[in-house]
N, C-alpha and C positions, 0 to 999 in steps of 0.2 A: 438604762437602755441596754439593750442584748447585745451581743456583741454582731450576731447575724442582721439586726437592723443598723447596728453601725455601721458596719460592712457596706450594706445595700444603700441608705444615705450618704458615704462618704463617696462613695464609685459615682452614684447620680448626682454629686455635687461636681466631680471631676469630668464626669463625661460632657455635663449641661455646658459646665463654664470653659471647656477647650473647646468647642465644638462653636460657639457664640463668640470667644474671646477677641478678634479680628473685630469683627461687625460690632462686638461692643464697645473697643476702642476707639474707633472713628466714630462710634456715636457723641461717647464722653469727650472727647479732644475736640471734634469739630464744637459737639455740644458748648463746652467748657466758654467757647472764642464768642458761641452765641449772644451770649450775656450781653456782650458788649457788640452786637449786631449797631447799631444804632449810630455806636460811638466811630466803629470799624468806617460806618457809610461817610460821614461828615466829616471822617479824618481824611477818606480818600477824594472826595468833591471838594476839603480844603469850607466848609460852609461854618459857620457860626447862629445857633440853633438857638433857641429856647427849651427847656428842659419840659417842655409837656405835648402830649399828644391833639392839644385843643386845634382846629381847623381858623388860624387868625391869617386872614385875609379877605380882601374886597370880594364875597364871593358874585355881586352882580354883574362887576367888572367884568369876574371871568367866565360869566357866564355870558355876559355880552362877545366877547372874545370870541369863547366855542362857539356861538349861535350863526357867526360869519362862516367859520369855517366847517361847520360839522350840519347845519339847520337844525335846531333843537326841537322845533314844534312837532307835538304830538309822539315826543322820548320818553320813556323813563329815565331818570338819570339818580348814577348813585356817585356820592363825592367819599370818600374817607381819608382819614389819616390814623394809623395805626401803629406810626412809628414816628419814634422822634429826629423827622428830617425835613426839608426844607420841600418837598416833594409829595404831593397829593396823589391821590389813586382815584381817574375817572373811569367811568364805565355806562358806556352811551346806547341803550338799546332801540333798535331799528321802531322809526315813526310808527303810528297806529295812524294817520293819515294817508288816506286812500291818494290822494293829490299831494303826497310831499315831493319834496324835489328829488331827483335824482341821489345826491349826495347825503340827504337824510334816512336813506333805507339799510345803510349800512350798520352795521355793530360794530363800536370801539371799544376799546379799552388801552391806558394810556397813563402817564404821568405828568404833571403839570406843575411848574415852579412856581411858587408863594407868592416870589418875588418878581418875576421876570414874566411869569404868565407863560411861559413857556413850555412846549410840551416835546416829549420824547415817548418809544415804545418802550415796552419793556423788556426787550434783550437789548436795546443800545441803553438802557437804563438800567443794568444789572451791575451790581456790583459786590466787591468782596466780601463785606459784609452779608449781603445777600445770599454770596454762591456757599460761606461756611455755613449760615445756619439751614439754609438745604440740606444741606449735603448731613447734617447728623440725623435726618430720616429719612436721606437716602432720594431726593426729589429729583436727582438728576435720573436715574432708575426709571424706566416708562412708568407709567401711572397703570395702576396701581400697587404695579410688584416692591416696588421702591419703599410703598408706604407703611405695604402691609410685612414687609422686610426686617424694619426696623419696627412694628409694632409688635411681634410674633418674636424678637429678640429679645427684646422691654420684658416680654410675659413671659418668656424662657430665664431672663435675667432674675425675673422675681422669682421662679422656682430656685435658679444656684443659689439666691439671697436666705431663702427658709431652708432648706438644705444644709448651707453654710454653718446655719446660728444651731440648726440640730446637731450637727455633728461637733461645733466648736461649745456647747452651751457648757456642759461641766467644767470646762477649761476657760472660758469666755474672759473672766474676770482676773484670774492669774495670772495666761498668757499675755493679757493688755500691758499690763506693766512687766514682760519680761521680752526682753530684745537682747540677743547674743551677738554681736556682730565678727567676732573671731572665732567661733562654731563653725562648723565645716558648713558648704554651702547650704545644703541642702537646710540647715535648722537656721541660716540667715533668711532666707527667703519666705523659712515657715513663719519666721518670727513676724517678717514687717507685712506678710500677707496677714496675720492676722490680727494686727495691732490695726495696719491700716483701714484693715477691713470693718472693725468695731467702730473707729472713728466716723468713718463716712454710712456707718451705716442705715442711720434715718435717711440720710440725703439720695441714697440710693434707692433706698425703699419706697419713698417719695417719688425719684422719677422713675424707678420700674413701674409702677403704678399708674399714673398719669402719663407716660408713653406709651403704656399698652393700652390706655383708654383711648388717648387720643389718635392713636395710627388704626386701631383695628375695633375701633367703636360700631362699626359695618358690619363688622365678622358679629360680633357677638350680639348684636340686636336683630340679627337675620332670622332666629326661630322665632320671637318674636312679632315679625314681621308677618310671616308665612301663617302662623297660628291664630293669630288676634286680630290683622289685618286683611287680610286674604292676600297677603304678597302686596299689596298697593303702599309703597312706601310713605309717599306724600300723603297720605293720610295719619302714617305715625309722625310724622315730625309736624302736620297742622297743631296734632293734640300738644305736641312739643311745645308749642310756641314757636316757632322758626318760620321763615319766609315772612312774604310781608302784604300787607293787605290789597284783594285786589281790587280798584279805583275802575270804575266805570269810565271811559273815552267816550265822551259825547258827539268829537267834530265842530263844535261850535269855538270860536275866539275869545280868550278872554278879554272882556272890556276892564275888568278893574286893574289900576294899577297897583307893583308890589314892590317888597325889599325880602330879600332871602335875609341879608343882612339886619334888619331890623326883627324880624322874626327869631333868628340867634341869639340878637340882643334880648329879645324879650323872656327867651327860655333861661336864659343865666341868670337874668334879672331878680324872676322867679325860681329861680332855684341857684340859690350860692353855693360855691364849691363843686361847682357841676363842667365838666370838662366836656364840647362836643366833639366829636372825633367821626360821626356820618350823618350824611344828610341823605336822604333820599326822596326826589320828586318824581312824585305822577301826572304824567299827563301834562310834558310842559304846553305851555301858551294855550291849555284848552279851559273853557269853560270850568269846569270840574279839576283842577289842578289842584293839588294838595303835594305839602311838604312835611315832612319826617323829622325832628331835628332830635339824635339819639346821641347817648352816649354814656357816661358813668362819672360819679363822684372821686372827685381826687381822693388819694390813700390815705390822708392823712384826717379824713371828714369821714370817711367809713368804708370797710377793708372791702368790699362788694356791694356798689349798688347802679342796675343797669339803669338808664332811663328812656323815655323816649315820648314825645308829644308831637304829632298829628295836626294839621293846620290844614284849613281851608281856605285857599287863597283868594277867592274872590269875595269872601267874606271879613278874611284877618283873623278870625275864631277859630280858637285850636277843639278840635273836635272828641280827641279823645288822647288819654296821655295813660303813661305808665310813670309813677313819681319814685324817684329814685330814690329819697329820704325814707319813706317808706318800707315796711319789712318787704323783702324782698321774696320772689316766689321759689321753692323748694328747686326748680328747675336751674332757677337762674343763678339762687346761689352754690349748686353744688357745683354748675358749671363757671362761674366765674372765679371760686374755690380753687378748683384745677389748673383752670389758667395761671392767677396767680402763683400760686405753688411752684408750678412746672417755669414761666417764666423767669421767675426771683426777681422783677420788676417793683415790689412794692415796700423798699427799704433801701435806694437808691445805693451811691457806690460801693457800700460799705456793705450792704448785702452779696451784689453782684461779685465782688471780689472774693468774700466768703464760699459762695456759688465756682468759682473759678479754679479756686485751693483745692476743693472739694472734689470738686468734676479732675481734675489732675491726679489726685491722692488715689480716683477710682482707676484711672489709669494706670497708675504705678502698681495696684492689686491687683489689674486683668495681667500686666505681666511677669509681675511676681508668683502669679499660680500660675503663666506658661513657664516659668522656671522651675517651680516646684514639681511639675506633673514631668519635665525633662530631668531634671536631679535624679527622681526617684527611680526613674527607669534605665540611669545609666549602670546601672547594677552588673555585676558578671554572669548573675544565673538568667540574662535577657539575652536570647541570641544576638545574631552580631549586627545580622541583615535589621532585625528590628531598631537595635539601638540605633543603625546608619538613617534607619527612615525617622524615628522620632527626632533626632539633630537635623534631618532638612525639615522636615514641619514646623521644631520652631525657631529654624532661621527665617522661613520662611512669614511664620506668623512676625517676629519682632520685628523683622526687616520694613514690613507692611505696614507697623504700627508706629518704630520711632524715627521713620523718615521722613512723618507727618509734621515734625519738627522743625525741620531746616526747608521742608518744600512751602512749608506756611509759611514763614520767614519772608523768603524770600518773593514771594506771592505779595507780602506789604511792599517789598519794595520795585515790583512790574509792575503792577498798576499805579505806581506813579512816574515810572519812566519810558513805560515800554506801550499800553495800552489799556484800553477798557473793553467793557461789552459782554456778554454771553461767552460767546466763539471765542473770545482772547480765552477769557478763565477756563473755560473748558481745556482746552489744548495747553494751555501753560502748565494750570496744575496735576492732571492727570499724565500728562508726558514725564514732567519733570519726577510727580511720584513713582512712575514706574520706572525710570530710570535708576535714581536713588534705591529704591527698593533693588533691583536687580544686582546693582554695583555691590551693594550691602550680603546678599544672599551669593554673590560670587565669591565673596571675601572669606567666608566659612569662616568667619571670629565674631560671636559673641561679645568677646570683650571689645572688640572693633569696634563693633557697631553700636554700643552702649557710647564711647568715648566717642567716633565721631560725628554722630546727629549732638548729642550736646554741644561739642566745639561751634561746628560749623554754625548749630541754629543758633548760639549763644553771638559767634560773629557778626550771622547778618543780622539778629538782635540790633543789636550795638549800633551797626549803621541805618538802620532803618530813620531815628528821629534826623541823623543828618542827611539823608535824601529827600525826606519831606521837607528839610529847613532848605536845601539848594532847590529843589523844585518848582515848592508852590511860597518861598518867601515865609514863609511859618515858622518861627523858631521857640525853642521852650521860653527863652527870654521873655519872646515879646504873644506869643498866644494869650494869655492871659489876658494882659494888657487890651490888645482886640478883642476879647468874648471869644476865642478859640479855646470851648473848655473841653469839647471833645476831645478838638487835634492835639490840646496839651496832655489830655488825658491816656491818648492812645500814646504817644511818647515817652511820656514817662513808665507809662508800662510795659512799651518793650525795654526799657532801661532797666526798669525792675527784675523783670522777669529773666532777659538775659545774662544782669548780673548774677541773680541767681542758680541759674541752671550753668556755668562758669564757674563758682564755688564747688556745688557737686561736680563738674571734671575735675576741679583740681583736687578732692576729697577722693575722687575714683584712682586720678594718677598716680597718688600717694599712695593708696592702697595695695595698688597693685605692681607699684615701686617697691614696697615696704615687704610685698610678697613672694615677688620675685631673689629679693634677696635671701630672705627667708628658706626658699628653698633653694640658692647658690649655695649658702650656707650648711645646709644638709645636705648636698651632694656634695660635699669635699670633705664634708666629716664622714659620708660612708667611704669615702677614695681612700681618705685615709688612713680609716679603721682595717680595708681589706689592705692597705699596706702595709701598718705594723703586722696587719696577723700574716701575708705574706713572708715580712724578715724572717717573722718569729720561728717560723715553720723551717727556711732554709737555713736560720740558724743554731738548730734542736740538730742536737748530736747523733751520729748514725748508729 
């Protein structure tokens, strides 16, 4: 490689990746917490879950329930569950009956408990779990700046990723195995940027990849669109396969009687190892009523396979299916490919926490290279005004990134003392971040702020599992023991986690204990030096 293209890729790997570095770290960190979304929700509701996505409950019951309160006849109605909690996701569209009542012309959508039958919206139904993994593509952001924010990052990310490996490739396999950590700053940071960086590197590449598909799949399929469709979108996602079939509304009553529940039955039946996770009805209570019952084969029976069978209810004869066992269509499997990948859902904790290391490791490289690109520029031949702005940019940027630390933290432990909801989370965490961030950027220390988001998030660490055990009665003892294997699980992993990020303060403290003397020690050997050579001088004969 020439030295003029190494130039021009090494600058467009440093411009991309300072320029993203922010927005990349709150993808990866909130990202990181995402994994364990699931775990996050069940530890804060205090619930006790089954480990799968499957839709188990009486769903006629609850269909009777809603039919009081909502009048179901002549709805569409879509049920799912897509996560593993105790809480379903309904979605009620307005009757197709000219004579429905009053209260059936409305459109819901709502969350409904397994157990209790019980329903909430979904801003009194938000929670932490929920609000981190938003927030790493940026959801709270109006629609669709937020989305396409963080997918337009993703694909900026994969540029620094290929950039990175061009400019480090001759050196790729050397530098791996070479770490200096008493090198002057600047070749400590290069070191574990680039050690870190080879490490996580598939992992990244992976979800550069699959976050830029997934946030800005709109952007990129629009010429498309325009060219081969004449602009009419719903017509490329028919050919997609996407949406769902439209069911003729007769108006007339259904006479035969049913079971939603026995129709679930019958699709597991016929298909073992088949997990349902939505159901979709057309047409209730009419004539022409048909039911949907979809979903996909657990992971461990085969890594992608969607399914989905069609049911005419006045008949009990399913009309038309998609067989999950089955090879699967090029469509379905690149996209449920993606999914998997991107979630790390299908190798259970041991995955997820791999996923977690990883997502972290990335974090510690976005700000290893904002240290690297401030090293380099603290030079003398850099005017002076410039080096003062590059030191507030990145107080500015680290401030932003590792106060995401101790404001998360502490976020586990308000939602179970303080409040729930949308409007809580909103106002807690981003008050509390900016605050923290501000304290931090007023402090003008680096080393500051390095040492105390560690401490502090390392503290409220620590007391997090004893708030949940005073709170809601939970303690590591006895979770287990109840089928509390989330709430034991999030427990133990701020114990983990905080003991460890506590190791590195006291590995930083040392250091810069050990530094500090270091240079005591050098400044009393030059005091010194200039005072014998002082004697020496008054004592030289005239």
């Amino acid at each position: 490689m020439s030295k003029r293209i190494y130039n021009v890729l090494f600058h467009l790997h440093t411009v991309s990746g300072i320029v993203i570095s922010v927005i990349l770290y709150i993808i990866f960190f909130a990202g990181s917490f995402s994994f364990f979304r699931d775990e996050i929700v069940n530890w804060e509701r205090n619930h006790a879950v089954e480990n799968t996505e499957q839709i188990s409950m009486d769903l006629d019951a609850a269909l009777d329930s809603l039919d009081e309160k909502y009048a179901l006849h002549g709805r569409n109605i879509s049920i799912s569950r897509h996560h593993i909690e105790r809480r379903i996701a309904v979605s009620l569209d307005p009757s197709q009956d000219n004579l429905a009542q009053e209260k059936g012309k409305a459109e819901h959508f709502f969350y409904q408990d397994t157990k209790t039958l019980h329903t909430a919206d979904y801003v009194s139904s938000y929670s932490l779990g929920e609000f981190l993994y938003r927030l790493h593509f940026f959801a709270q952001v109006p629609y669709p700046y937020g989305y396409y924010l963080s997918g337009f990052t993703a694909f900026f990310f994969l540029f620094a990723i290929i950039t990175g490996i061009l400019v480090h490739w001759d050196k790729i396999i050397s530098n791996f195995y070479l770490f200096r950590p008493w090198a002057k700053l600047k070749t400590l940071w290069t070191d574990a940027h680039t050690a870190l960086g080879t490490i996580g590197l598939p992992f990244q590449f992976v979800y550069a990849v699959t976050g830029a598909f997934f946030m800005i799949k709109a952007v990129l399929i629009a010429p498309s669109v325009f060219m081969l469709y004449d602009g009419d979108e719903s017509a490329l996602y028919d050919d997609l396969g996407y949406g769902e079939p439209e069911i003729e509304y007769l108006g007339q009553p259904l006479m035969a009687d049913f079971s939603i529940n026995d129709l679930v039955a019958e699709t597991q039946k016929d298909w073992p190892a088949f997990t349902v996770n939505h159901l979709h009805i057309f047409n209730y209570g009419d004539a022409n009523m048909h039911i949907a019952v979809e979903g996909e084969t657990d992971r461990d029976a085969k890594f992608t396979g969607p399914g989905k069978r069609l049911y005419q209810v006045s008949s009990g004869e399913w009309v038309d299916e998609q067989n999950p066992f089955e090879t699967a269509s090029y469509r379905d499997g690149v996209m449920n490919t993606l999914y998997r990948l991107h979630y790390g859902d299908y190798g259970g904790y041991a995955l997820k926490l791999v996923s977690f290391v990883l997502g972290i490791i990335s974090c510690f490289v976005i700000a290893s290279g904002v240290m690297i690109w401030l090293v380099a520029r603290r030079k003398k031949n850099v005017p002076e005004k410039r080096r003062i702005f590059n030191e507030r940019v990145a107080r500015v940027y680290l401030a932003i990134c590792l106060s995401m630390y101790p404001v998360t933290a502490l976020a586990f432990i308000a939602v179970k003392t303080v409040g729930v909801g949308m409007t809580f989370l909103y106002q807690f965490y981003f008050i509390t971040w900016l605050i923290a961030s501000a304290f931090l950027i007023w402090k003008k220390d680096l080393n500051f702020m390095n040492r105390v988001t560690l401490l502090s998030g390392s503290t409220i660490g620590f007391l997090i599992p004893i708030v949940n055990g005073l709170t809601s009665g939970t303690w590591l003892w006895n979770s287990l023991q109840d089928g509390h294997i989330q709430v034991l699980f999030i427990d133990v992993f701020w114990l983990m986690l905080s003991v460890t990020t506590f190791w590195v303060w006291l590995k930083i403290k040392k250091k810069n204990r050990n530094r500090v003397e270091q240079e005591t020690r050098k400044n009393q050997t030059r005091i010194i030096e200039k005072s014998v050579v002082s004697i020496e001088k008054v004592a030289e004969p005239v």
